[in-house]
C-alpha positions in Angstrom: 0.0 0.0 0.0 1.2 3.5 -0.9 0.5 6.3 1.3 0.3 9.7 0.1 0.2 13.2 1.3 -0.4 16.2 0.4 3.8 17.2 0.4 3.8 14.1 -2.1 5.4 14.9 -5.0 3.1 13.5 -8.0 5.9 11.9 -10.6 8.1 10.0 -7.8 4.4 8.1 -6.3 3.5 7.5 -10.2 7.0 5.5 -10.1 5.9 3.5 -7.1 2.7 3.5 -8.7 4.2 1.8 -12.4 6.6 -0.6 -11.0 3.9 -2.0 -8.5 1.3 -2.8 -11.0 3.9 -4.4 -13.5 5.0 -6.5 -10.3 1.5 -7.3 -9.1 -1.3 -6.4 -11.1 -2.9 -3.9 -8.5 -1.6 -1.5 -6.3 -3.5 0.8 -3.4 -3.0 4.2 -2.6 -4.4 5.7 0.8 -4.8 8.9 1.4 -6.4 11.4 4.4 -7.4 14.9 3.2 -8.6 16.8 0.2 -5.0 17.9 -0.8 -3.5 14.4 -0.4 -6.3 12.7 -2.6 -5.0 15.9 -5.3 -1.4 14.2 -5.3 -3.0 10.7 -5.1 -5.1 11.5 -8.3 -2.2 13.2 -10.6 -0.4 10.3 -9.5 -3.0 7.9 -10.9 -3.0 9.7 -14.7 0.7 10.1 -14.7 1.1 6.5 -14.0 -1.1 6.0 -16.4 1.0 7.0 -19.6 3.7 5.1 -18.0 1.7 1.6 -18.2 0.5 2.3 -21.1 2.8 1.2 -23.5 2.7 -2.5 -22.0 -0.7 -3.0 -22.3 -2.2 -1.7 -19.1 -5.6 0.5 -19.2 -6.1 1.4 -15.1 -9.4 2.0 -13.4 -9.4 3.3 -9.9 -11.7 1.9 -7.7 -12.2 4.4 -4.1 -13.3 2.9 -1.1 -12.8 4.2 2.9 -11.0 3.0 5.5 -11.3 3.4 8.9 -7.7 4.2 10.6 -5.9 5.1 13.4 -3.6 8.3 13.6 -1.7 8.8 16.7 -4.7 7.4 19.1 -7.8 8.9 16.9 -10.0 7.3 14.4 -9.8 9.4 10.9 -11.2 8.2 7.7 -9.4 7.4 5.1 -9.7 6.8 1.2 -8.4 4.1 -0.5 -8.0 4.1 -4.2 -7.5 0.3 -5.5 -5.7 0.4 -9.2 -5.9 -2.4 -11.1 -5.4 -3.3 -14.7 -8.3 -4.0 -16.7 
């Protein structure tokens, strides 16, 4: 699972993104906050036109998650990638 924030820089998690879907087939990103889902979303198309070539179309499927940050309960979103 890749986490993501908002400081995230958009290329280097569309990286992580590529070489975890040609490993795997599917990959999940989690993120907390408006600004984080931003990064977690450019990261998505950029990673995109990286797969491409090799055959992959990706969907993004969201989804929350409940989670614990230092002793609270936050919300979460997950985004699962796969190739279809």
């Amino acid at each position: 699972m890749l986490k993501v924030s908002s400081k995230s820089n958009p290329n280097s998690i569309a990286g992580a993104l590529a070489c975890v879907l040609r490993e795997s087939g599917s990959a999940e990103i989690q993120v907390v906050g408006a600004g984080a889902l931003n990064q977690a979303i450019k990261a998505v198309a950029i990673a995109r036109g990286y797969v491409a070539p090799g055959g992959y179309d990706l969907v993004c499927i969201p989804a929350f998650a409940d989670i614990m940050i230092n002793g609270e309960e936050r919300t979460a979103l997950r985004l699962i990638i796969q190739s279809r």
